[in-house]
N, C-alpha and C positions, 0 to 999 in steps of 0.2 A: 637246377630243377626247373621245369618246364613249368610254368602258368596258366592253366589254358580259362578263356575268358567270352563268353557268348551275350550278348544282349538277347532280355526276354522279352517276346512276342508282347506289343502293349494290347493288341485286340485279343489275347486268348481268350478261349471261353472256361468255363468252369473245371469242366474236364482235364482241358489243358493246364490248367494251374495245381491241380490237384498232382497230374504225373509228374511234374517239375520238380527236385530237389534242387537245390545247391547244395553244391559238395565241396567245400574246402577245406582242406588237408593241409596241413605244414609237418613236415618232418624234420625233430629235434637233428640238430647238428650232435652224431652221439659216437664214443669210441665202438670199434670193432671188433671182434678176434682175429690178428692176424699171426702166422707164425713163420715168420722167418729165419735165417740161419744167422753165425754172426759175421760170414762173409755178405752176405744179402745185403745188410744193414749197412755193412761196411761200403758198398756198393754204392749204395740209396745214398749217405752222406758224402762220400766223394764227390757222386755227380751235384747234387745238392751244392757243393762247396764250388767245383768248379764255375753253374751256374750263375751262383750270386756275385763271382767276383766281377765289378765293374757295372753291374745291372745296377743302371739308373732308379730303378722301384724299389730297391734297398734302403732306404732312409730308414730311421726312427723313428717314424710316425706314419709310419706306412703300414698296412694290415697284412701286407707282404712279409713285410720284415718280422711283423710278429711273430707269422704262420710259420714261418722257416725257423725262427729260434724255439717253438714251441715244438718242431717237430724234432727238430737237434736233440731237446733236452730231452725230450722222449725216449728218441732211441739209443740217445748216450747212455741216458739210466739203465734202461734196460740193458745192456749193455756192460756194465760198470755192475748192476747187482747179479749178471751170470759169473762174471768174473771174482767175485767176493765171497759168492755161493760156492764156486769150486775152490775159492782157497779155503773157507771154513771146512770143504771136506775132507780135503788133502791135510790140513791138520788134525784131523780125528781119527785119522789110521795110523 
């Protein structure tokens, strides 16, 4: 996200202070709707895998490392509870 940052005029006149707002906005870091397929997914974590292996930025204390196992567990879940979904249906016929 862009910061945009201006120094205010120290001689404005009244007027001028009057139209001035500052406007700072911060938008939450927040989940999306997104809907992919489960070859997509399948897609997204390969390259993902291939990526990390041997990247120096992969440590354990890295916000990297987090990002990437938090994205895993994500879409493995999902993943993992489509699959449990169709066996609970396949069992009710």
């Amino acid at each position: 996200m862009t910061k945009y940052q201006v120094t205010a005029n120290p001689n404005a006149t009244n007027s001028e202070l009057d139209a001035k707002q500052i406007v700072s906005t911060t938008i939450p870091d927040c989940d999306l709707p997104v809907s992919l397929t489960e070859g997509q997914i399948s897609t997204i974590l390969y390259i993902m895998e291939g990526y990390i292996q041997g990247n120096d930025d992969y440590d354990e204390d890295s916000v990297f490392y987090q990002d990437v196992n938090n994205i895993f567990q994500k879409l493995e879940t999902v993943v993992d509870s489509h699959y449990d979904r169709l066996e609970e249906l396949c069992k009710e016929k």
